[in-house]
C-alpha positions in Angstrom: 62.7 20.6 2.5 60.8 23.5 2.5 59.8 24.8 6.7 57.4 28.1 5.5 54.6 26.8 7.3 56.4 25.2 10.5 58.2 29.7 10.6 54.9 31.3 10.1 53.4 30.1 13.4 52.6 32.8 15.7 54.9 33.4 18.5 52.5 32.4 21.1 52.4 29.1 19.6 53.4 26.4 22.0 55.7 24.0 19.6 57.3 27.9 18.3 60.3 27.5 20.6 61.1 23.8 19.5 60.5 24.8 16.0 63.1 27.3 16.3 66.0 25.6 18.4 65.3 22.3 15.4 66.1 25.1 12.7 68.9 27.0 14.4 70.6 22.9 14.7 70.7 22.8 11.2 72.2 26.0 11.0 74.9 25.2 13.0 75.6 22.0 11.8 76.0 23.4 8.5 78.1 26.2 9.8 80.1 23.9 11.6 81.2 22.1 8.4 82.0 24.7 6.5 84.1 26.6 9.0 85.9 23.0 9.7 86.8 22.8 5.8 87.7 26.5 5.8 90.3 26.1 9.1 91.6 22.7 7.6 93.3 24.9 5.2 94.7 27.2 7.5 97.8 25.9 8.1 99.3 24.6 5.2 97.8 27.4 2.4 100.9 29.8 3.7 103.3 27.0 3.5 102.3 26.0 -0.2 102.7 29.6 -1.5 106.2 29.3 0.7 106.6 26.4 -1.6 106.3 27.8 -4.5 108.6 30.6 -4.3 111.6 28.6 -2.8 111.4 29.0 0.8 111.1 33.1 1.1 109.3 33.5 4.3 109.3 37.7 3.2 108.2 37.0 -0.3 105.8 34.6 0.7 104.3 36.8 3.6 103.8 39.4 1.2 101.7 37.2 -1.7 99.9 35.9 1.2 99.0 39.4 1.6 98.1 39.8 -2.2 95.6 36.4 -1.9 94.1 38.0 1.3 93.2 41.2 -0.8 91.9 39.0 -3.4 89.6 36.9 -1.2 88.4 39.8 0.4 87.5 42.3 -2.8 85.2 39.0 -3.3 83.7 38.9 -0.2 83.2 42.8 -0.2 81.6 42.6 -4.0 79.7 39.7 -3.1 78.7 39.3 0.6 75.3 42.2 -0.3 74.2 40.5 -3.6 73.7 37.3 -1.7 72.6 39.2 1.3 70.3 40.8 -1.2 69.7 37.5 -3.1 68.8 35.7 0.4 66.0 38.6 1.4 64.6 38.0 -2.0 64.4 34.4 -2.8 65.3 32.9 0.9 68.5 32.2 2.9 68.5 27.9 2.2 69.3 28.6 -1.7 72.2 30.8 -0.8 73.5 28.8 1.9 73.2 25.8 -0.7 74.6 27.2 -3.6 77.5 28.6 -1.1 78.7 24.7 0.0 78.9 23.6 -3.2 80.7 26.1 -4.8 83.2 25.8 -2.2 83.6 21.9 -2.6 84.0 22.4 -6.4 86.7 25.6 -5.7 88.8 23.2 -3.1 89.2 20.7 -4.9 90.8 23.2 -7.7 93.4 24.1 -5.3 94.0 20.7 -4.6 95.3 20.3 -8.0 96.4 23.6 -8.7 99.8 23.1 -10.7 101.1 26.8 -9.9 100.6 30.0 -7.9 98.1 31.0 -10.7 96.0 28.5 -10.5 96.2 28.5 -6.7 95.2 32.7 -6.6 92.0 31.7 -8.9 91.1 29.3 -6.9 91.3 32.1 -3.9 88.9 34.1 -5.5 86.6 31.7 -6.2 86.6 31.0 -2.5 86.2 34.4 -1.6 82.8 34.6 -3.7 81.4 31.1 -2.2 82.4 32.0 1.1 80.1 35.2 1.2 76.9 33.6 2.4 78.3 33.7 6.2 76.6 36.6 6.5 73.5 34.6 5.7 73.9 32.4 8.3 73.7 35.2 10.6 70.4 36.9 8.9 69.0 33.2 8.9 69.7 33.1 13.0 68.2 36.9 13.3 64.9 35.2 11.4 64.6 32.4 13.6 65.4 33.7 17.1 63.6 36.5 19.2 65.5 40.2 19.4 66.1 40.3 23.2 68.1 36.8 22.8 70.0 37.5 19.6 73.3 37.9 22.1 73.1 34.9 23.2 72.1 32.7 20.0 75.2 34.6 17.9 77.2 33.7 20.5 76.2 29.7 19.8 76.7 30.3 16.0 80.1 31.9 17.0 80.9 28.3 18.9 80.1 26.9 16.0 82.6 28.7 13.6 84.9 28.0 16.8 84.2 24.5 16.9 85.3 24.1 13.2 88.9 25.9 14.2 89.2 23.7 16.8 88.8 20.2 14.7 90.0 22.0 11.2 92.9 23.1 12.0 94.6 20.4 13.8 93.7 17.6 11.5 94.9 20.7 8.7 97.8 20.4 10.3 98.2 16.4 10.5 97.4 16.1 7.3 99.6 18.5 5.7 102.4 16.6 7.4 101.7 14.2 4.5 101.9 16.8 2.3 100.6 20.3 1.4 97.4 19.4 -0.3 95.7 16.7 1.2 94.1 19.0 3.5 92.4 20.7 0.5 91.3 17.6 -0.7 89.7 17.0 2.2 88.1 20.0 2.7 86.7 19.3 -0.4 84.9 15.8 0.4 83.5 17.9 3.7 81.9 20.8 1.9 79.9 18.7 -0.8 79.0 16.5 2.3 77.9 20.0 3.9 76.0 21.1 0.4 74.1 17.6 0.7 73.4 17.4 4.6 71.8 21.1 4.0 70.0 19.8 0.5 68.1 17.1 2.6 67.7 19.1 5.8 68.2 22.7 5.8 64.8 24.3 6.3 63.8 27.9 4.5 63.8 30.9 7.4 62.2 33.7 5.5 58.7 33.2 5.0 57.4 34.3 1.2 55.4 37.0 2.6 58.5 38.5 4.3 60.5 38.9 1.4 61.5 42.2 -0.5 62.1 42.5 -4.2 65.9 42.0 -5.1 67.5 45.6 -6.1 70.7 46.3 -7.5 71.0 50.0 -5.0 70.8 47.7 -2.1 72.6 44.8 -3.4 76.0 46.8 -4.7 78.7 47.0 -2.2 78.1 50.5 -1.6 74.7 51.1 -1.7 74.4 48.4 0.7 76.2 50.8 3.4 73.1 53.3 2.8 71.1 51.4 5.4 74.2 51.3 8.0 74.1 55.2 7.5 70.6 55.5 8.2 70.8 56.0 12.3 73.7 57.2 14.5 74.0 54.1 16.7 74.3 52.0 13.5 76.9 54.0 11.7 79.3 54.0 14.9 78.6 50.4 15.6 79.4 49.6 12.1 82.5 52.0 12.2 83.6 49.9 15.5 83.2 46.6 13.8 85.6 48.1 11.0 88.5 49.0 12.8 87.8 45.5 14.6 87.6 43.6 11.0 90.3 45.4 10.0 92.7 44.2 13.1 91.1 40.6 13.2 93.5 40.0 9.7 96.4 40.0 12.0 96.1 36.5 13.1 94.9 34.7 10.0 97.4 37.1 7.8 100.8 36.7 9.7 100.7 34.0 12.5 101.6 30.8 10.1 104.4 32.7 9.2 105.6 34.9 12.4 105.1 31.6 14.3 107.7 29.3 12.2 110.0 32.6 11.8 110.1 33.7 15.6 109.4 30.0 17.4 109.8 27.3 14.3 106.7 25.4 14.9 105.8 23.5 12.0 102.3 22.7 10.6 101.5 20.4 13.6 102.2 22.8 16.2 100.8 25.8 14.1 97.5 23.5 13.3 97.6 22.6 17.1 97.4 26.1 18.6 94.9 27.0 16.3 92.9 24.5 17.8 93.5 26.0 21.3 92.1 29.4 19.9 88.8 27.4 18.6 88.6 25.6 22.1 88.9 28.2 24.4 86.5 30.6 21.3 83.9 27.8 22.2 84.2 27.6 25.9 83.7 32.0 25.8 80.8 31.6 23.3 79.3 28.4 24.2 79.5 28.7 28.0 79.9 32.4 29.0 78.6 34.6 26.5 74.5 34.4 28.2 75.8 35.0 32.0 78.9 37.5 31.1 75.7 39.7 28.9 72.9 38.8 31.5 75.5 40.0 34.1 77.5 43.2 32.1 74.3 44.0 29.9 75.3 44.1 25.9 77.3 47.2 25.7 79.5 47.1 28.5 80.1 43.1 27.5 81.2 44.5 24.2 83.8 47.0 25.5 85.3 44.3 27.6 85.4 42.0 24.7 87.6 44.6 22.3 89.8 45.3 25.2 90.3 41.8 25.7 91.1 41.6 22.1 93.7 44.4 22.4 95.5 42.9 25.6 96.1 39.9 23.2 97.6 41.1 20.8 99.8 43.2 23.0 100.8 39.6 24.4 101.1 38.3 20.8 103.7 40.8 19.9 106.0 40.7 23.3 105.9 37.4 23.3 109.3 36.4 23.4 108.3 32.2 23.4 105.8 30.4 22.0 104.8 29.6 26.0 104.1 33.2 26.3 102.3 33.1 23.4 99.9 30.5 24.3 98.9 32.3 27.2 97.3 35.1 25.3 95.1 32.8 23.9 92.3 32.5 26.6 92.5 36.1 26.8 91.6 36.6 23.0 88.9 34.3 23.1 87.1 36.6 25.5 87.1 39.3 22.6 84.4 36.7 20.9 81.9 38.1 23.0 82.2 41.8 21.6 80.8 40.7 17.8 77.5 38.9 19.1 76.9 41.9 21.6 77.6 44.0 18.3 75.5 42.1 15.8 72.5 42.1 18.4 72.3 46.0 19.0 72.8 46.5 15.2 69.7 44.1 14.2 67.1 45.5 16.8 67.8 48.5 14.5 66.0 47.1 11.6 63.5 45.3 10.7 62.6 41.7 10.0 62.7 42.2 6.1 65.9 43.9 6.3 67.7 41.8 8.0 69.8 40.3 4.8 70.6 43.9 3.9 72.1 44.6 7.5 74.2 41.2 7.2 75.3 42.1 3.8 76.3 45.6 4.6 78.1 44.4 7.9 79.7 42.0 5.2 80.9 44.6 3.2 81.8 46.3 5.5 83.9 43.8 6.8 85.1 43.2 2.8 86.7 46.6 2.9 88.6 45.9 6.4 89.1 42.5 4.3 90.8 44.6 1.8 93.0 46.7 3.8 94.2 44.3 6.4 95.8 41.4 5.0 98.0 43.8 2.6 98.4 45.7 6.0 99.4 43.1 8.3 101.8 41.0 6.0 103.6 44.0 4.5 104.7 45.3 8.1 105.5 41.7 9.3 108.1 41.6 6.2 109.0 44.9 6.9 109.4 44.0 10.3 111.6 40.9 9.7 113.4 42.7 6.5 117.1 42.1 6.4 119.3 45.8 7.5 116.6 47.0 9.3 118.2 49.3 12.3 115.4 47.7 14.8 113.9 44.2 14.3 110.3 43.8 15.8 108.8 40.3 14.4 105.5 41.2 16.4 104.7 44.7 14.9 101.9 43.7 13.1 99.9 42.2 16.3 100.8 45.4 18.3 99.3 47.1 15.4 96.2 45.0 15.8 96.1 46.0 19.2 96.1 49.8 18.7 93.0 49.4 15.9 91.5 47.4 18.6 91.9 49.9 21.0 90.4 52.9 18.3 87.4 50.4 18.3 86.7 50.6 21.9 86.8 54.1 22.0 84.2 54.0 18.9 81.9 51.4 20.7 82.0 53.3 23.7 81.4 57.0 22.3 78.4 55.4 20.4 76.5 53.2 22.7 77.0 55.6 25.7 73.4 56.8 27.3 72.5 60.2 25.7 
């Protein structure tokens, strides 16, 4: 379904706005379904690997930290060629091919036969699950500058939405056994690659788009237009140290959680569920009034630090009660990468707006890179038998100092001149 004509109105065209809000729907239904096959698999991907190496939480914690490396070095080499690819030829083919591939690569997994065959099908993920970042160049196409905030913020609820549902029935599932969540997942990402076949309209207008070019499209050269301007480079440096300390809770809680609390995959799959909800409610719900009221940068410095009181909470917490009641606080750190993503694009222009998302992509790659290694290496460190101190929560108190180096960024950047 091809929507060039219904995008290339003029602004001050009177059907513009419903044009727009039909288009960003499809966008975040198709979000939606991927990000509800991607947390489906949450819970039970740690435990598998667990399986497969005989029950060794410390063992297992540090291959989990091996596949995280691997899925990221993917998303870094891959996340600007399709950002790239999607300025060149349009965001819907990207998004398309995307959903498919990661049908196909699920259902691998689901009949992966050994740890092998499991980490391949890890890296295949980590290459089809690159076009997220043109989702968000397909939002910044579609959606006026001075309400960017606000419409991330939506897409955000919509990656939220899918942790809320994904995980729990993740979790249910993978009471019956490790792998029918994957299978699942499967059935809902060809279903996803479909819906978006019939419906998905094209966001980038022919006479928008820029020739595809290796420079731009390579993982570094990509970061040449993030070191263009000042406010860029320190945004993008902020969202780093941010990336790099949002591999904490994917990396280490499936593990820490049955180590320090023993929750099984329901309960694990269940509180994930609670971080999607309460995600949704902060970006669905309060994200417009908290920027309208704050403005964009100060709403971003009170997002990271509401990220790094979290994770403080994370790492005392002595019960899983205690636990839980970080949660609403971390879901207020949502609204720092919206706030983030909107001051970067007014930076740019229209036709550069795939090269931003694919840089912010990389950059997010090399945190990728870094942090699951990172995370899962001081966990087993942490839990390690003959240690002289024992500190199960190190890694999320780690977390919560790189959080804290990313509000001093944001704030040293954004500050008036």
């Amino acid at each position: 379904m091809d929507s060039g004509p219904i995008l290339q109105k003029t602004p001050d065209a009177p059907e513009m706005p419903v044009r727009r809000r039909a288009a960003f729907a499809f966008i975040f239904i198709t979000v939606l379904l991927d990000m509800l096959a991607l947390g489906m698999v949450l819970p039970v991907l740690p435990k598998l690997i667990e399986d497969f190496v005989g029950g060794d939480t410390a063992r297992a914690s540090q291959i989990v930290g091996i596949f995280g490396i691997a899925w990221a070095l993917m998303q870094f080499l891959f996340s600007p060629v399709q950002g790239s690819l999607s300025d060149r030829y349009g965001r819907r083919p990207v998004v398309l091919l995307s959903n498919f591939g990661l049908g196909l690569d699920y259902l691998l997994m689901a009949l992966a036969p050994s740890l092998g065959w499991l980490f391949a099908g890890r890296v295949i993920s980590g290459i089809t699950a690159a076009s997220i970042s043109t989702s968000y160049a397909y939002v910044a196409d579609i959606t006026p500058a001075e309400k960017r905030s606000a419409t991330f913020g939506l897409l955000g609820a919509g990656f939220g939405a899918g942790f809320v549902v994904g995980p729990a029935i993740g979790g249910l599932l993978g009471t019956f056994g490790p792998r029918l969540p994957f299978w699942t997942a499967a059935v809902l990402s060809l279903l996803n690659g479909l819906y978006g076949l019939l419906i998905l309209p094209e966001s980038l207008p022919p006479e928008r788009r820029t020739a595809f070019n290796w420079r731009r499209a390579n993982p570094l050269g990509s970061l040449a237009l993030l070191r263009s301007q000042r406010r860029l480079l320190g945004l993008a440096g902020a969202n780093f140290l941010a990336y790099l300390a949002h591999n904490a809770l994917p990396t280490t809680f499936v593990l820490y959680a049955g180590y320090r609390y023993g929750w099984g995959e329901g309960t694990v799959g269940l509180t994930l569920s609670l971080v999607g909800a309460c995600a949704i409610v902060v970006q669905a719900g309060l994200i417009r009034p908290i920027v309208h009221w704050l403005g964009e940068r100060r709403a971003l410095l009170a997002g990271l630090f509401s990220g790094a009181l979290a994770f403080i909470v994370f790492g005392l917490a002595s019960s899983g009660v205690v636990f839980w009641l970080g949660i609403p606080v971390m879901a207020f750190w949502g609204i720092a990468s919206p706030c983030a993503q909107a001051l970067m694009s007014r930076q740019v222009g229209p036709s550069e707006q795939g090269q931003l998302q694919g840089a912010n992509s990389s950059i997010q790659g090399i945190a990728n890179l870094l942090g699951p290694g990172m995370f899962s290496f001081v966990f087993a460190y942490a839990i390690g038998i003959g240690r002289a101190w024992h500190l199960p929560g190190a890694a999320f108190l780690l977390a919560a100092v790189l959080l804290t180096a990313a509000l001093a960024a944001a704030w040293r950047t954004t500050r008036a001149r």
